[in-house]
C-alpha positions in Angstrom: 10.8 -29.6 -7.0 13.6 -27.3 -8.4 16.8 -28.9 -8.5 18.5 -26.5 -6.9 16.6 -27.4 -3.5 17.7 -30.7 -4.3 21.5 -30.0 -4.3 21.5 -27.7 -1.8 19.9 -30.3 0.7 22.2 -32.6 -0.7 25.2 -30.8 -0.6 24.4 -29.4 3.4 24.1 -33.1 4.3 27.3 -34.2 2.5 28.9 -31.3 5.2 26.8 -32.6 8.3 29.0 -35.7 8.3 32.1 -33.3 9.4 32.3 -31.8 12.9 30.1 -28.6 12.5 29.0 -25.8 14.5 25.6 -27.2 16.2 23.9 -23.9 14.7 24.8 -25.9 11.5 22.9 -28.5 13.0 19.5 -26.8 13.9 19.7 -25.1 10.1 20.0 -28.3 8.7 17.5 -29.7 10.3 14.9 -27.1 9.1 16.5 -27.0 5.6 16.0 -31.1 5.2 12.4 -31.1 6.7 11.1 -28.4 4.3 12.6 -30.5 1.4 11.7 -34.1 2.4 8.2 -32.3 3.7 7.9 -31.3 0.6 9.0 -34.6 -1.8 6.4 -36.4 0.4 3.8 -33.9 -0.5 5.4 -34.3 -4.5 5.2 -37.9 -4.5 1.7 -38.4 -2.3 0.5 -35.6 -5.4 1.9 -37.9 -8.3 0.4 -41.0 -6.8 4.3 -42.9 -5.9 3.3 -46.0 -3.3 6.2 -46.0 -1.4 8.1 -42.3 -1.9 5.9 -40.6 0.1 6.4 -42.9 3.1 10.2 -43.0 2.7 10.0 -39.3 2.7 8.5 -38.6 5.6 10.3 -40.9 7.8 13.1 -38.6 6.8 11.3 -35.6 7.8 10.4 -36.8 10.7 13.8 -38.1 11.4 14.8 -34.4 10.7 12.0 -32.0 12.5 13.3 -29.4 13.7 10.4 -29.5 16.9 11.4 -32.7 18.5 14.8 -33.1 17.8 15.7 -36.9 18.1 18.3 -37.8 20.4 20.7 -40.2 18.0 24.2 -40.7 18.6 26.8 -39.2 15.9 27.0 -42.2 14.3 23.6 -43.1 13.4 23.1 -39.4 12.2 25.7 -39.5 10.3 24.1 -43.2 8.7 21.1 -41.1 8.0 23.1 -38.4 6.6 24.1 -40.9 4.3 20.8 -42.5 3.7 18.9 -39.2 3.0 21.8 -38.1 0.0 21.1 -41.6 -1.3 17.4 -41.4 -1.6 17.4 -37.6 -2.7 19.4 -38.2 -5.8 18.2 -41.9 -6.5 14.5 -39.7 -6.6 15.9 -36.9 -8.1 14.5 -37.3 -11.6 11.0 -38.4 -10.2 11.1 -35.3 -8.2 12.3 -32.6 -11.2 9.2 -34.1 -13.4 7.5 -31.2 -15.0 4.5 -30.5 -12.9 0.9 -31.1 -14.4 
């Protein structure tokens, strides 16, 4: 995954923590389900146990679909959570590709 996906998902995610626009909201929404969609897809590939599942419950957290109902601060936990897995995985990710 180039790392530039990576830092853009996190950096858009750092911002969702502030009172935003909720077109903001929707974008971000697509923009973190394409890049956990795709980490899960990376990690299932690379044979990681536990990454891909982590991953997806992001995604799914995330679709842009079925939008979940959460209140602002359990999104905001999430938020959170989804910058702290993306660049604890970072390197795992941004391994050259076989």
């Amino acid at each position: 995954m180039p790392i530039l996906a990576i830092f853009l998902t996190v950096a858009a995610l750092c911002l969702a923590v502030f009172p935003m626009p909720e077109l903001y909201y929707s974008l971000l929404r697509i923009l973190v389900f394409g890049t956990f969609s795709y980490a899960a897809y990376t990690a299932l590939v690379r044979k990681y146990s536990k990454l891909p599942w982590a991953y997806g419950i992001i995604a799914l957290a995330f679709n842009p679909l079925v939008p979940f109902p959460f209140s602002r601060g359990f999104w905001i936990i999430l938020d959170v959570a989804a910058v702290a897995l993306l660049l604890g995985t970072a390197k795992r990710l941004r391994k050259v590709e076989e």
